[in-house]
Structure formats: structure tokens, C-alpha cells
C-alpha positions in Angstrom: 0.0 0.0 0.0 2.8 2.4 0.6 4.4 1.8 -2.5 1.2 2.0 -4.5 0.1 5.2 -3.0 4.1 6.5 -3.6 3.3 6.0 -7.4 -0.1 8.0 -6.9 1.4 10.9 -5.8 4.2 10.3 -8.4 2.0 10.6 -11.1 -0.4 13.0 -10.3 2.8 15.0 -9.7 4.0 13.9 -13.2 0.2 15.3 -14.6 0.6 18.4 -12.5 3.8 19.4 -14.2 3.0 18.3 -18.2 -0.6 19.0 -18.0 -0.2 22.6 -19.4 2.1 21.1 -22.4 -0.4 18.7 -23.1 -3.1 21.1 -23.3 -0.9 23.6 -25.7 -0.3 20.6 -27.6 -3.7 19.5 -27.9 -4.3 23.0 -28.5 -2.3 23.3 -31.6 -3.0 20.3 -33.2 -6.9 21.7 -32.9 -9.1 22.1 -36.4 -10.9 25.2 -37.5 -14.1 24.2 -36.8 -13.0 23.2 -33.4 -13.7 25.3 -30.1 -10.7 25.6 -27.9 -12.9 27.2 -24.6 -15.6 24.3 -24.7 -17.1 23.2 -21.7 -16.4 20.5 -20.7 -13.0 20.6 -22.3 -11.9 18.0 -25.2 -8.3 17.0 -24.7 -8.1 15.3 -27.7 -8.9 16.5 -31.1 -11.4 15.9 -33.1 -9.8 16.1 -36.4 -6.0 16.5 -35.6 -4.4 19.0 -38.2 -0.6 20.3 -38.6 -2.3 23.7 -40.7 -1.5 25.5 -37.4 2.2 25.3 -37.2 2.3 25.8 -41.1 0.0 28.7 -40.8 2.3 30.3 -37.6 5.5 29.8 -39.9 3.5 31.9 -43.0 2.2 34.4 -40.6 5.4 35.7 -39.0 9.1 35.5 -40.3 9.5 32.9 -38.1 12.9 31.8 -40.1 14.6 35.0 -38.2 12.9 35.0 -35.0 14.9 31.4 -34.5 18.0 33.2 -35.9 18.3 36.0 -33.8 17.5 33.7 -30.9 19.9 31.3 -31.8 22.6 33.5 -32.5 21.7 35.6 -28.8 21.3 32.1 -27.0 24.7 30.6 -28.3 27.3 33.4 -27.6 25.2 34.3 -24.4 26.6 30.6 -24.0 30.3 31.0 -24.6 30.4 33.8 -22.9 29.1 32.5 -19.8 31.1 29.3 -19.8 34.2 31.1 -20.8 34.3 33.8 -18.4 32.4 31.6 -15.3 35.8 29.4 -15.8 38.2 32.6 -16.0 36.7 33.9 -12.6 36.0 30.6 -10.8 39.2 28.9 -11.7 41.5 31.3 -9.3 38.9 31.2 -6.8 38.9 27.8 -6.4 42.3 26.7 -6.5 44.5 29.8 -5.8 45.0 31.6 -2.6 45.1 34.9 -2.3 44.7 38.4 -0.3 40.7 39.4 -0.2 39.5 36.1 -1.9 36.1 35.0 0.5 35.4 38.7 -0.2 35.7 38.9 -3.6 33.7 35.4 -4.0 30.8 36.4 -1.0 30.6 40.0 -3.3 29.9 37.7 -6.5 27.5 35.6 -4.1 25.9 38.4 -3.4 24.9 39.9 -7.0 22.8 36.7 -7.2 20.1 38.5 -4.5 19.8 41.8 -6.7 16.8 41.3 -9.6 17.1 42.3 -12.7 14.3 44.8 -12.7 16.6 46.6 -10.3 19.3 47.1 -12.5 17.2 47.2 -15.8 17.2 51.0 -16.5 21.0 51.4 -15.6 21.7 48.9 -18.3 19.2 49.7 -20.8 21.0 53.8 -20.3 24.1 52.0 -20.5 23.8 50.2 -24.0 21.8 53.5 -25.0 25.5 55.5 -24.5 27.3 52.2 -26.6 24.7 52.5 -29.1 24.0 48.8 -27.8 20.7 48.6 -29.6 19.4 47.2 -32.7 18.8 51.0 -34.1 22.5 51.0 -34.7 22.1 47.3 -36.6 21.3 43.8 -35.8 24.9 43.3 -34.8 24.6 46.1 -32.2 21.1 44.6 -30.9 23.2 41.1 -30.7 25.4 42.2 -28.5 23.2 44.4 -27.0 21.6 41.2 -25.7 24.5 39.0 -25.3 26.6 41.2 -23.0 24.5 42.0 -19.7 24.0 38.3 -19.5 27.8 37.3 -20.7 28.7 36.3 -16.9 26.6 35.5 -13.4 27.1 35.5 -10.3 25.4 31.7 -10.4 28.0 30.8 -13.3 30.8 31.3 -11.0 29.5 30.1 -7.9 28.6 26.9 -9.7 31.8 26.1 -11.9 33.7 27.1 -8.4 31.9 24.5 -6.7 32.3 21.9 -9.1 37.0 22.8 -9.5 37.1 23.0 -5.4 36.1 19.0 -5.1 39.1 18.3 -7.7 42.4 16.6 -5.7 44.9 19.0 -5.5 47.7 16.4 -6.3 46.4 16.8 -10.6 47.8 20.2 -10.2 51.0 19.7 -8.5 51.7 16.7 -11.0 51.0 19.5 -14.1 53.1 21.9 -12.4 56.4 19.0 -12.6 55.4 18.8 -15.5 55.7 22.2 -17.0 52.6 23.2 -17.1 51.7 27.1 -16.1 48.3 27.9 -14.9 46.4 28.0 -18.1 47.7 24.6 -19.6 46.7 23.0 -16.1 42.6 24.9 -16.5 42.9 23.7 -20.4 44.1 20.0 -20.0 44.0 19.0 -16.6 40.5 20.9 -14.9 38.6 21.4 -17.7 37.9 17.9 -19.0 37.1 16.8 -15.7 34.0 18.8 -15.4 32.9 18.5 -18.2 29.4 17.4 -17.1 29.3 20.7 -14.7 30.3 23.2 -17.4 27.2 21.1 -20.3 24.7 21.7 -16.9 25.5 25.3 -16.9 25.3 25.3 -20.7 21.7 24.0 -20.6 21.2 26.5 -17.8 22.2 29.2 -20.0 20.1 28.1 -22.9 17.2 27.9 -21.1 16.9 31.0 -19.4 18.3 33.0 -22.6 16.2 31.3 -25.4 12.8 32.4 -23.6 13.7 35.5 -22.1 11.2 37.8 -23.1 11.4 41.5 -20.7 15.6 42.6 -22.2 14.8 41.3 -25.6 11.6 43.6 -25.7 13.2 47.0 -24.6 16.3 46.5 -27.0 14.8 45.5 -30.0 12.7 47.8 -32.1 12.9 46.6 -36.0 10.1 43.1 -36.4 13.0 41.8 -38.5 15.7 41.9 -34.9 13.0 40.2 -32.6 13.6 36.9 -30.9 11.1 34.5 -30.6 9.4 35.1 -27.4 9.1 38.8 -28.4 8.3 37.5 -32.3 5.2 35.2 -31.4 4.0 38.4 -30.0 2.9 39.7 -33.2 0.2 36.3 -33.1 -1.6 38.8 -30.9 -3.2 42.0 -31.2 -5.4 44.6 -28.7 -9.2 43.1 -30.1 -8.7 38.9 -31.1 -5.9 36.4 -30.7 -5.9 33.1 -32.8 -4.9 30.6 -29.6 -4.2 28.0 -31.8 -1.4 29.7 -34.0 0.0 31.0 -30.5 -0.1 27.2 -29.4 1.5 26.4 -32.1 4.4 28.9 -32.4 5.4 28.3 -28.7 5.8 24.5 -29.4 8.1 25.4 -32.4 10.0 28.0 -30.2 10.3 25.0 -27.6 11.9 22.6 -29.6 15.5 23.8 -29.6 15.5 23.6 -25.7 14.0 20.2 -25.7 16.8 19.3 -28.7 19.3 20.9 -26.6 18.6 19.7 -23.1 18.5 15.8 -24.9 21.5 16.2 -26.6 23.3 16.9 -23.2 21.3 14.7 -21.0 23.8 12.6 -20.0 26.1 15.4 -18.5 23.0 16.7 -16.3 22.5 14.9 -13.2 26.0 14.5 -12.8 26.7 18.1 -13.4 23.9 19.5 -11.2 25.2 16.7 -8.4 28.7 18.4 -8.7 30.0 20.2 -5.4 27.1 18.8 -3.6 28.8 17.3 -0.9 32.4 19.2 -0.7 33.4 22.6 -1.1 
């Protein structure tokens, strides 16, 4: 009885948490003729139809939305595993005056939200002409660089070099190795799964970020995708089925993404769990 009412609550758990992506699904695959606020509600369709996610890919340039997002989402990734290692590497295996205080002040910038520092950066890229007014290179990086490095970044590639044994350096170092060749060949490779976690990390919280996106960018042709399947909506009528169908297409990178690196993820978010 235990066990059976441990799978219960396991599965209504599992319901809870891909109910609403069933219901988008069901929602996009919905006919015409069909009615999407009938009561009681039909789950499944009547007569199934793909015309949604062909109509959504007519409708809006949805070609450039995954472009621009793709472009944002990947540097905003090699930015943030390149400069998270820089900053967590000498942290976690040098010593040195002011170090707890420089790593508690990068702690800390994890407790301030974004909407508080929002206006200083949006007058910020204003001054460096960081938007896409000055072209869709300047709205790229006007994108890409308040997001290049966090304070979570560090903290979590630190956690994941501080459990390494300290002998792999000192056998580099009689070797011949200076401190970047012993990061490069030595560190690096060994957490591996912790730097693919904070990749998917990354991706995931830069692909559907919708508020920075939405203040830089201006020109249709510039938008991302959450601030692209916008346009599916206007002030009097919204076709709920085209929106339906746009956010699945704008979810299947992530899902593509997060599968492709699956097998780095539990080991990489298990990383520094115990020591450190």
C-alpha cells in the first residue's frame, strides 16, 4: 500500500507538471471548426491538423525570429562558460589576499533582480549605441553582454573545480605546465558534465527571455522569438491556436538541446554537492 500510493502521488505529480504542455499541444493540433474554450473541455482532437504550425510559420518570419535567438542564445553561452571558468578557476584553486570577499561579493549579486538594475543597463547600451537601431549586430550584443557572466555561473563552476584533488595540479606543475595549460588540460575535462549543466542553464533562461529582448529591440525583423510570437496577438482577437502552435516550435530547440546533453545533467547539477 505504501508503495502503491508512492506511485499516486508520483503521477499526479508527473500530470501536475505536463498537464499545461499537453493542453498547448492538444491546442495546436486543434481544427478550425473546433472550439478551444468548450465546456467541458476536449483533450483530444477531433480532427487532428498540422495547418497550425504551417500557418504560424506563414504568418510571422519565423525563419529570423529562431535566428536572432539562436545567435543571442549561443554566444550568451560561450560567454558565460568562458568567463564563469576565468573567474571561478583562481577562486577555487589559488589563494590569495581578499579572496572569501571577492567570492561572497559575486554571491551576493545573485540577491539583486534584474528589474533593479534594468534602466542602468538599458541607459548604458543606450550611451554604446547597444541597440538594434545602430544594426542587428549592435542589438546582438546588446543582448548578449549584460547576461555574458553571473554571479550563479561562478558560484557553480567554483563548486564543481574546489572537489578536484589538489595532487592533478602539482603533478601539471612537474610537469611544466603554467596555470592555463593545467585549467585547459587537466580541470577542464574533468568537469565537463558541470560546465554542459551550466550550458543547458544558460540556454534555457536565454532562449525564452522575453522583458531585455523587448526593450532593445525595435525593428520586427531583430526580434527573438518570445518577443516574435507576439505579433500572433493584437489589442481586439488572438488566434490561440497559432499562438499554441508557435510556442511548441519555439520550444523545440531547448528540448533538442537539453537531450542532446542529458547525459552530462545529473551528474553536473550533483557536482560540489557534498564538498566545497
Amino acid at each position: 500500500m505504501k508503495k502503491t500510493l508512492q506511485y499516486v502521488v508520483l503521477i499526479l505529480l508527473v500530470l501536475a507538471a505536463i498537464g499545461p504542455f499537453l493542453w498547448l499541444l492538444s491546442t495546436a493540433l486543434k481544427g478550425p471548426s473546433e472550439n478551444i474554450f468548450a465546456y467541458p473541455p476536449q483533450f483530444i482532437p477531433q480532427h487532428p491538423t498540422l495547418d497550425n504550425f504551417v500557418a504560424v510559420w506563414n504568418k510571422v518570419p519565423m525563419l529570423w525570429f529562431f535566428i536572432n535567438s539562436m545567435v543571442v542564445t549561443l554566444l550568451t553561452i560561450f560567454f558565460n562558460i568562458t568567463l564563469s571558468v576565468l573567474a571561478a578557476y583562481p577562486l577555487a584553486r589559488m589563494r590569495f589576499k581578499g579572496q572569501g570577499a571577492i567570492f561572497f561579493s559575486i554571491l551576493a549579486t545573485m540577491m539583486i533582480p534584474f528589474q533593479v538594475l534594468m534602466i542602468p543597463l538599458y541607459l548604458i547600451c543606450l550611451k554604446l549605441n547597444l541597440t538594434d537601431n545602430a544594426g542587428v549586430l549592435n542589438g546582438w550584443l546588446g543582448l548578449v553582454l549584460p547576461f555574458a557572466v553571473s554571479g550563479f555561473g561562478i558560484f557553480f563552476v567554483r563548486q564543481a573545480l574546489v572537489t578536484l584533488p589538489k595532487e592533478l595540479e602539482e603533478s601539471a606543475v612537474l610537469d611544466g605546465c603554467n596555470s592555463l595549460q593545467i585549467l585547459w588540460h587537466v580541470l577542464l575535462p574533468l568537469i565537463r558534465p558541470t560546465l554542459a549543466t551550466l550550458a543547458v542553464f544558460a540556454f534555457m533562461a536565454t532562449w525564452g527571455e522575453f522583458l531585455w529582448p523587448s526593450i532593445i529591440l525595435s525593428e520586427p525583423s531583430h526580434f527573438t522569438l518570445p518577443v516574435g510570437l507576439v505579433q500572433l496577438q493584437s489589442a481586439f482577437s488572438s488566434d490561440w491556436k497559432l499562438i499554441a502552435a508557435g510556442t511548441l516550435l519555439s520550444m523545440l530547440p531547448v528540448l533538442v538541446f537539453f537531450f542532446a546533453l542529458q547525459r552530462y545533467f545529473v551528474t553536473g547539477t550533483t557536482s560540489g554537492a557534498v564538498k566545497g
